[in-house]
Every structure is written in C-alpha cells, then in structure tokens.
C-alpha positions in Angstrom: -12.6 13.9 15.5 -9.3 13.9 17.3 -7.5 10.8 19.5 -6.0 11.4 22.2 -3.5 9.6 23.9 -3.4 5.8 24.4 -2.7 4.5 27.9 0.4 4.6 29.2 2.2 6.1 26.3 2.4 9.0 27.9 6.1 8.9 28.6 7.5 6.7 25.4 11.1 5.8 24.7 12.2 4.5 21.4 15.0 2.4 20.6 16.0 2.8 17.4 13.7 6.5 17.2 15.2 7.6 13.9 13.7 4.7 11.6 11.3 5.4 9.4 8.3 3.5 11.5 9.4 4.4 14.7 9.9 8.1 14.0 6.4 7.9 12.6 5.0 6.6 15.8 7.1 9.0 18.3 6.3 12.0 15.6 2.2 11.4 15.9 2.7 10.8 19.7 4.6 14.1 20.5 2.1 16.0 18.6 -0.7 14.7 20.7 1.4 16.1 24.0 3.6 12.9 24.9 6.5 13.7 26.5 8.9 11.5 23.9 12.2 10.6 24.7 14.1 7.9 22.7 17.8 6.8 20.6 19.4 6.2 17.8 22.7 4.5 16.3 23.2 8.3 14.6 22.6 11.9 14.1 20.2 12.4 11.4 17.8 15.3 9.9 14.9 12.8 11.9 16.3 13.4 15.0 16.7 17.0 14.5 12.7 17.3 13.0 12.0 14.8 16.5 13.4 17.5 18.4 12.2 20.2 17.0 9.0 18.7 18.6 10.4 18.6 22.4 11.4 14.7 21.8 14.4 13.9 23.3 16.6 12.0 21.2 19.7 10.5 22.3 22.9 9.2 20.1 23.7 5.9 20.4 22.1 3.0 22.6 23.2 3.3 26.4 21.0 1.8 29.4 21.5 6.1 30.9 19.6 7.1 28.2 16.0 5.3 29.4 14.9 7.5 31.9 13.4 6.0 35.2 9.6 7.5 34.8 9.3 5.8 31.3 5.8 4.6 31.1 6.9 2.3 28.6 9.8 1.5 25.9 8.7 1.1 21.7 10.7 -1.2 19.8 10.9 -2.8 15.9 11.6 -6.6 15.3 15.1 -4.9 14.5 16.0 -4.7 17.8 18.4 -7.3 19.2 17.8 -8.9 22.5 21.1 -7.7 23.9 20.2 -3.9 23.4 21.1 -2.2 26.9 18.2 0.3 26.9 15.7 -3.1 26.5 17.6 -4.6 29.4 17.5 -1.5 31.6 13.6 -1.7 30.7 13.8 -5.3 32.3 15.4 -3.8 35.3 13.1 -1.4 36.1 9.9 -3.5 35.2 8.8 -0.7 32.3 6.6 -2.7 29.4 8.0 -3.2 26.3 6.0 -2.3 23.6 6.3 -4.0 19.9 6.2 -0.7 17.2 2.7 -2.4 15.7 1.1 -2.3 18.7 1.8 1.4 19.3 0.6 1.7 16.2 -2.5 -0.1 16.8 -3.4 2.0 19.9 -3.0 5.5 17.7 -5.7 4.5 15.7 -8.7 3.4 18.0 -11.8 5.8 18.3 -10.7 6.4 14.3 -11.5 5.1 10.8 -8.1 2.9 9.5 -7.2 2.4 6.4 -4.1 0.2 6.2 -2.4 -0.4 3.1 -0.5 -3.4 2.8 1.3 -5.8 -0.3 4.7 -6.7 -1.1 5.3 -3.4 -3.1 4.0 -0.3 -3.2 3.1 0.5 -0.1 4.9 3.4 1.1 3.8 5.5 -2.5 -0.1 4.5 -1.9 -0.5 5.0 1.8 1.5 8.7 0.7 -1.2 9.3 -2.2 -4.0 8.6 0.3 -1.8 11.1 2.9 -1.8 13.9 0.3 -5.0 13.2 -1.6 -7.1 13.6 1.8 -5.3 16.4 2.9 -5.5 18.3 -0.1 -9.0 17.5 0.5 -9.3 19.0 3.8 -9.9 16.0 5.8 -7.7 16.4 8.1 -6.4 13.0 8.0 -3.3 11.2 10.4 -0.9 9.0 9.0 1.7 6.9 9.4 4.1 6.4 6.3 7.2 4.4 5.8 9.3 6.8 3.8 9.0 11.0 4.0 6.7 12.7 1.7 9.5 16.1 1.6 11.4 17.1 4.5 13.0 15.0 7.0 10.4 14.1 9.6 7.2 14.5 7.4 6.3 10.7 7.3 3.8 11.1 10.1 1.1 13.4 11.3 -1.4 14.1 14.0 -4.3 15.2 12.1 -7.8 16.6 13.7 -10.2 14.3 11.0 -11.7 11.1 11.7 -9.4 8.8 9.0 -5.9 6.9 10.0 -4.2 6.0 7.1 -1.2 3.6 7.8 1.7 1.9 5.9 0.5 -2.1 6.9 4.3 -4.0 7.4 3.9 -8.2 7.1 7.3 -8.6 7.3 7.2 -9.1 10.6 3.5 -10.0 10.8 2.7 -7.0 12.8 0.3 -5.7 10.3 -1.9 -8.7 12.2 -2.3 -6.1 15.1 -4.6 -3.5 13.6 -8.3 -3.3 12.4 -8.8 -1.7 10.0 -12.3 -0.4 8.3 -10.9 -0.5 4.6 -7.3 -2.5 3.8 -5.5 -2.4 0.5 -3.6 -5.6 -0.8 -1.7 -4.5 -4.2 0.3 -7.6 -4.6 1.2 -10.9 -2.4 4.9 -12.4 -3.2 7.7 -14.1 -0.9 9.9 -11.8 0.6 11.5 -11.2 3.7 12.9 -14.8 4.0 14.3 -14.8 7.4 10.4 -14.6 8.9 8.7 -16.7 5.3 9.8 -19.9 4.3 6.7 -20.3 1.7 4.3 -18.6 -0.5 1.7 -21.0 1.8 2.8 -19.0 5.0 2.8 -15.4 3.1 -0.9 -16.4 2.1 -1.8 -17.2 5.8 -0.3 -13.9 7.3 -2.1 -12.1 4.1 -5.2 -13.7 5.3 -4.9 -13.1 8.9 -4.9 -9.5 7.9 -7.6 -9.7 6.0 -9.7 -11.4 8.8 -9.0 -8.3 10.9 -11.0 -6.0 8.8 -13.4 -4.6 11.2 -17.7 -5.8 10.1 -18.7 -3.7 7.7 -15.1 -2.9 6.2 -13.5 -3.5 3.0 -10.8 -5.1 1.4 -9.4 -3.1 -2.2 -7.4 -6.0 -3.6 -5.6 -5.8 -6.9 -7.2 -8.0 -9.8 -3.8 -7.8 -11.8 -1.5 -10.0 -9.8 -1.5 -13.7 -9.0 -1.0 -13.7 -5.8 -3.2 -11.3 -4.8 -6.4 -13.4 -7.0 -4.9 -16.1 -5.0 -5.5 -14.4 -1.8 -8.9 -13.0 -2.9 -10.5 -16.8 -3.8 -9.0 -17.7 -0.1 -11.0 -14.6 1.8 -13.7 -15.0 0.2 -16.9 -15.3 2.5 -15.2 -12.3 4.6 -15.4 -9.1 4.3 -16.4 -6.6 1.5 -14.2 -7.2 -1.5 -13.1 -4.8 -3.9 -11.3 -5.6 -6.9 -9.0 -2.9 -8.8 -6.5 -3.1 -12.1 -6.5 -3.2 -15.6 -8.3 -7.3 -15.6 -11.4 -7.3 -17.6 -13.3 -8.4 -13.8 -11.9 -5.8 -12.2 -14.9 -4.0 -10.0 -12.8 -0.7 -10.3 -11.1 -1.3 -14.1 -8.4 0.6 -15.6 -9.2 1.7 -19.0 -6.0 3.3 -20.3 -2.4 4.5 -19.0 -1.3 7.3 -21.1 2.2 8.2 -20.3 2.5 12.0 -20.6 6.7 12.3 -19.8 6.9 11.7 -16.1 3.1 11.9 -15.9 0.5 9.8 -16.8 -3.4 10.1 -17.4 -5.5 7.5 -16.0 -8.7 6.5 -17.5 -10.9 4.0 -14.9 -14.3 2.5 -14.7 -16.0 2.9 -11.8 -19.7 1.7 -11.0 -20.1 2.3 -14.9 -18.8 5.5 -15.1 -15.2 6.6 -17.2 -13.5 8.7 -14.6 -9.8 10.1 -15.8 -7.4 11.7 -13.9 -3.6 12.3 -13.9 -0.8 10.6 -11.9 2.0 13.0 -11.7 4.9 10.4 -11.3 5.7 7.5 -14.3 5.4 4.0 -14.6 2.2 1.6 -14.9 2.3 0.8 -11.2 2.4 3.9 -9.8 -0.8 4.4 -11.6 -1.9 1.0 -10.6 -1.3 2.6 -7.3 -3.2 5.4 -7.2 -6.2 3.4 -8.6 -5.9 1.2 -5.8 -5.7 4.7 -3.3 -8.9 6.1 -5.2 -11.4 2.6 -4.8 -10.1 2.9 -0.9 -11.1 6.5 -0.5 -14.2 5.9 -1.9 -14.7 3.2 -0.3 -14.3 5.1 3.2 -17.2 7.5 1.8 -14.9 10.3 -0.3 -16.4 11.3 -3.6 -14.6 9.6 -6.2 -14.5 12.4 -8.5 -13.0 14.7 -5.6 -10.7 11.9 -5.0 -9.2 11.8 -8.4 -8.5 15.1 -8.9 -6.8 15.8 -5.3 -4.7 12.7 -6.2 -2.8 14.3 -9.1 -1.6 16.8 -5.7 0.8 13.4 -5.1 4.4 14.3 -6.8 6.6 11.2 -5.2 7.5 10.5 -2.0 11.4 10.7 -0.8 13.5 7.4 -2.7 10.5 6.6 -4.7 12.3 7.5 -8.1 13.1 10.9 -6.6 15.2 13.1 -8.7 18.4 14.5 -6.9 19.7 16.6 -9.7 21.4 17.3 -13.1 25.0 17.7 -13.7 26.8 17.6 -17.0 23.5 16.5 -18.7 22.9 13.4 -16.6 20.1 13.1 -13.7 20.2 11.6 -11.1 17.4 9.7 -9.6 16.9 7.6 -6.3 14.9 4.5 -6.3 14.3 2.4 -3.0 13.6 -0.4 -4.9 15.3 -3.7 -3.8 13.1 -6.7 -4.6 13.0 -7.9 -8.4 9.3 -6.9 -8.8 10.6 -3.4 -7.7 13.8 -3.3 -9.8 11.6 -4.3 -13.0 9.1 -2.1 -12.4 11.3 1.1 -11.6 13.5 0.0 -14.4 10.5 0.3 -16.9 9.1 3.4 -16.0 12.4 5.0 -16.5 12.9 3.2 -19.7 9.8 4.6 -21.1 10.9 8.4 -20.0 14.3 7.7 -20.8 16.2 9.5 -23.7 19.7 8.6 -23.5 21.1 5.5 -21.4 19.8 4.1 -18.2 22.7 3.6 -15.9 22.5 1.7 -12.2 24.7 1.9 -9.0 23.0 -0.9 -7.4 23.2 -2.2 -3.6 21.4 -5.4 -2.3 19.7 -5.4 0.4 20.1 -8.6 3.3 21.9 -11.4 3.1 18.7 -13.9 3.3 17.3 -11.8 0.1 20.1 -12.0 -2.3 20.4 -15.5 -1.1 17.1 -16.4 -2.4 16.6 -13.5 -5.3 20.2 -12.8 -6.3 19.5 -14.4 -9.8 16.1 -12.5 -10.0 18.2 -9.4 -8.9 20.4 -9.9 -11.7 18.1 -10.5 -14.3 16.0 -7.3 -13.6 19.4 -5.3 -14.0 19.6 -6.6 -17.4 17.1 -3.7 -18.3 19.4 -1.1 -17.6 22.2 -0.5 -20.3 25.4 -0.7 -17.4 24.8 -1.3 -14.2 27.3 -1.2 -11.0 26.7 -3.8 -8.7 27.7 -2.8 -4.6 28.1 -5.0 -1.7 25.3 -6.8 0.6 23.7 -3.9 3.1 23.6 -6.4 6.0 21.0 -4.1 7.7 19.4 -6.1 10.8 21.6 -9.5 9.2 24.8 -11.3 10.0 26.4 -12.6 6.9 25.7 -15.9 5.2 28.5 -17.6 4.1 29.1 -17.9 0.7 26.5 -15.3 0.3 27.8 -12.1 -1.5 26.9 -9.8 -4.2 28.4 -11.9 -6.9 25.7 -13.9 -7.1 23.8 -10.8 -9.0 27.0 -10.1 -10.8 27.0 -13.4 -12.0 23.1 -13.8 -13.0 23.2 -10.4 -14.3 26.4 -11.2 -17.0 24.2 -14.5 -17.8 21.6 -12.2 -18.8 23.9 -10.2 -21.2 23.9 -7.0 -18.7 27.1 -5.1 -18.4 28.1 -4.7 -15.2 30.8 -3.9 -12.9 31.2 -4.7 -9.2 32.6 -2.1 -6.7 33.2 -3.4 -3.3 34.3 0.4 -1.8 31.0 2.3 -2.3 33.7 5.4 -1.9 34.6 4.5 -5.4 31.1 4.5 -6.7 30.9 8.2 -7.6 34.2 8.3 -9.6 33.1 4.8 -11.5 29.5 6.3 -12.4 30.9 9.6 -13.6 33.5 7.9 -16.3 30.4 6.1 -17.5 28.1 8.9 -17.9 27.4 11.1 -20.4 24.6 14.3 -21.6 21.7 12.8 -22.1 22.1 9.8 -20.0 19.7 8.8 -16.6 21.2 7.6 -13.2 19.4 5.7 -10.9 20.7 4.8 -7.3 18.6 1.3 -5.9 18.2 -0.1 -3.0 16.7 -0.2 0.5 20.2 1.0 2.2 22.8 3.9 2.3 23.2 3.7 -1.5 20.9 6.7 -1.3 24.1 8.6 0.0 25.8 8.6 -3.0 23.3 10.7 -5.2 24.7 13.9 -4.3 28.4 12.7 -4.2 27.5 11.2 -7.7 26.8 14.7 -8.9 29.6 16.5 -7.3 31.5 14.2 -9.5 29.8 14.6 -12.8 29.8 18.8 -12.3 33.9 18.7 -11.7 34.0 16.1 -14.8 
C-alpha cells in the first residue's frame, strides 16, 4: 500500500534541507513526485544525493531562494526567527510547516512504528529499515543518521509500514500516531527545552498517549527511567516489556560477544530464539531486541525477524570504522551524552586489543553545562583522551561554560587527557600518540567526524 502526497506539500521548501531530518522528509517527498526546492548553510554529499532527485537545493539562506509558488516552507526548531527565507514566507502568506508535522502527514493511510528514547534511536529505527527490507516489505522510513551513502536516511517504500526516528527534544515526537512505539531509555537531556526528569516523563507520556487503539508500546525493562515511565502509562495501551530483567515479557537470555559481533539468545512467548547482531556492545544488542518485539508486534514472524536483523551492519557515526593506518583504526562514534560515551566506550573496550584512544568534542553549551562532569568521567574509560572545544551547534555561548569543565572532571577521574582548542591540530596530536595495535575513536554529535580521514592521512605519513 503506497501514500501519496499530503496536502499542500506539493511544492515544499526546506530551510536548512541538508540536516539529517529534514533531508529525510524532502528525500521521501521527492520520491513520491513533489516538486522539492529548499537551502542550506553548505555544499554537502546530501545536497548532491537531493539533487540527484530533481530537488532544488540552494547554498546558503537568502529570501531569492523561496520561490513564489511555494505551497508551503518546512522547518526544524533549529531555525532562528530571523532566517530571511521564514520572513519571505511571511511576506507572501506561504504556511510554515514545523519538520514533525511533515512528518506526521507522510505517514497517514500507513502503519507507524516510531522509535523513540534518549539513546539509541537512530541504530534501532535503521535495524527495523534494513530488517524489513531485507524482508521484502517494502517499508518507508525516516532515519536520523544514513545507513551507507549520503542521502540513504530516507525512503519511499511501496509496503504498508512507516518506520520513523521519534525526536523529544523538541517534543515533536507528540505529533505522530503511531500503531507500535519503542521507548529504550528515558533520561534528561536537551536542557534548553527540559528543566526536569518530571517534564521528560510528561512529554514521554504524551507520546505514549498517542499510540493509536489497538497499538503497542515496546519499552525497555532494563532502565530506570523507562520502568518509571512504564508504572505511569499503565492503563494505556498495549505494553511490551523487553531486556535482560527477569520480568521482561521479551527476556534476553545471553549476549555472547563474537569480536564485533554478538549472538543473542531471547525468550519470547516461551520460546529460546538466537540470532546474531553484527555490530558490538550490550546495547546494540539491547537494540535490536527492542527492533525484533516491535516487528513482531506489527505482525512479522519473529523467527523471520531475527534472522533478517543480522542483515544490519551499523549505520554511518554509529561506531563506524573509517580505516587503518600504521596499525591503528579509526572509528567514528556519534556519541555525545554520558550514557552514550559509556556505552560506546565499553563495547570497544571489550573488542579492543591495544589502547583505546579518544579525540573528543562536546556538544552545546547547555549540555556540557549540566553533564561536563559526567562527560569527563565516562572518558576516564579510555586510556588518553583529547578533549576539543564546545560545538555551539543551534547555541550561543554560556559564559563561563567551556570544555574545561570535562578536562577538569576527566583529570579528577585519573583520565589522561589533553585539550586542543584548534581542531586543525587534532590529527598531528592523535598521530604522536598512536601506535600498531592501538583503536581511535572520534565522539561527538558535531564536525569531529571530519577529522577521521585527516587522522589517517596523518598516521600513514607517520
């Protein structure tokens, strides 16, 4: 069963196109035959993979690039008031459209699954996007990061199932309806928009209470916050518990880490079902439990589910290995909240043979300003780590409010690390570190990613 287009997004424009949720959208929305036009602050192998679709993607934000016969303009919560293309929309009277809501309108007449939590996301609404497919259901989806090339974080598929990355940062993961939703974890983050572990419960909730009649919500039985939510929804919908917690309704047995593998053993409605993971660490497995109750929840076979899963192999950023020079790899994590760092940290730890080493960038001013000691603690698990500046992203600064603060809580931990305030000097610090044998991982939500291949340029000419 295909959608087709949602009223009057016919003619979108997208400020800000080249993000990972907004290309997502435009990407799904060109496929289905809407004539997408939109911008972005710069060139990028998005834009190019947008306009290899007949979007039309402009450089930089300019009130000539929103064309007249606009039937309406997409934005993020990223986008400042002051943006010229958003006051050119006011102008001409063209609606302005939040991203969620275009989001929301993609999915009616199908079957959403929307998988939400303060971690994880991206990598369990990709295992669902691969896992399906590999199953020939045709699914669409909507993902936060790129499964392989530039561009592939979205598609227009011909089945009945919409699976979407769920965002509460904003709260616009109140906006859809979905017929199954994943929770893996409930934490505070995104401190600009929570000021309490009482309001993260409430949004979590309100998301919970949009679950269509009928639907289900696959919770994890493993973290606090998420039994926390699960005692506060209860009376609502269907609820499905998942983890290694002796209640668990879908119970992991065993993780048996084979390398950068592992083999999963569950127990599901008193059956032993086992099935490989083919990326490392205890919550990528976790993961891909919590992808397998959803799927079978939506109706898929749970044994058919399984196997397709082990198709996943890792999603762009999501411990992603760039390359090997001189005996070291490279790898990129995304990872930039301490749950994240710890997590990532241990799964490397475990495939590790030599030393672990970190170029590390925070990410916002507000997080570091409420995590930085956190942040510092979970680089204590590595065995050096370089710390970079603050990635302001969508922030101004906060005074008094720099990267020291991890320094700082990281040496209190007995961590060895090093600040570098030019990231241009990264490469050349990481290389005199490294030797044969040893693991690097670039962290972080910004463009610390950049430095992977510059990091190996270094090493090869070492």
């Amino acid at each position: 069963m295909a959608a087709g287009l949602p009223t009057a997004m016919d003619r979108p424009h997208f400020i800000g196109i080249g993000g990972a949720g907004m290309s997502g959208i435009a990407k799904i929305l060109a496929q289905r035959g809407a004539k997408v036009a939109g911008s972005d602050a710069k060139e990028s192998a998005t834009a190019e993979a947008l306009r290899a679709l007949g979007a039309t993607v402009h450089i930089g934000h300019a009130a000539e690039h929103l064309a007249d016969d606009a039937t309406c303009v997409v934005v993020s919560s990223a986008i400042r008031a002051d943006n010229p293309e958003l006051a050119r929309a006011a102008e001409l009277g063209i609606p302005v459209v939040h991203r969620s809501d275009a989001l929301a309108s993609l999915m009616e007449g199908l079957r959403p699954l929307a998988v939400a939590g303060t971690h994880g996301k991206t990598t369990t609404t990709s295992m669902l996007a691969v896992s399906l497919s590999e199953l020939g259901l045709a699914p669409s989806y909507a993902i936060g990061g790129d499964l392989d090339a530039p561009g592939s974080n979205a598609l227009h598929g011909d089945g009945e199932i919409f699976v979407a990355e769920a965002d509460e940062s904003d709260r616009s993961f109140h906006k859809y309806a979905p017929e199954v939703a994943i929770v893996l974890n409930v934490e505070l983050d995104h401190h600009a928009n929570y000021a309490s572990m009482d309001e993260i419960y409430e949004s979590f909730e309100t998301f919970a209470g949009r679950i269509v009649p009928g639907g289900t919500l696959v919770i994890s039985a493993d973290h606090e916050g998420a039994r926390e939510l699960t005692s506060r929804v209860s009376g609502g919908p269907r609820v499905v518990t998942y983890g290694e917690a002796e209640d668990a309704d879908v119970r992991i047995v065993s993780i048996v880490p084979h390398g950068l593998k592992s083999e999963v053993t569950v127990l599901l409605d008193g059956e032993e079902l086992t099935f490989t993971v083919s990326v490392p660490g205890r919550h990528y497995a976790g993961n891909a439990v919590a992808a397998l109750a959803a799927g079978v929840a939506l109706g898929v076979p749970a044994a058919e589910l399984a196997e397709a899963l082990g198709a996943y192999t890792g999603v762009k950023r999501r411990l992603q290995l760039k390359g090997e020079a001189a005996g070291v790899q490279v790898i990129d994590s995304y990872a930039h909240h301490p749950t994240e760092m710890t997590a990532d940290l241990e799964a490397m730890r475990a495939g590790a043979s030599g030393r672990i080493l970190v170029v590390f960038q925070p990410h916002l001013f507000s997080r570091t300003q409420e995590l930085g000691r956190e942040m510092g603690q979970a680089l204590s698990l590595a065995d050096a780590s370089i710390v970079l500046d603050i990635y302001p992203a969508r922030e101004d600064p906060i005074p008094g409010v720099t990267s020291e603060l991890i320094v700082d809580a990281a040496r209190a931990a007995g961590a060895e690390v090093t600040p570098v305030h030019d990231k241009a000097d990264a490469p050349a610090v990481v290389a005199g570190m490294a030797g044969p044998g040893d693991l690097v991982l670039t962290m972080g939500a910004g463009d610390v990613t950049d430095l992977g291949p510059r990091i190996l340029d270094r090493l090869q000419s070492k």
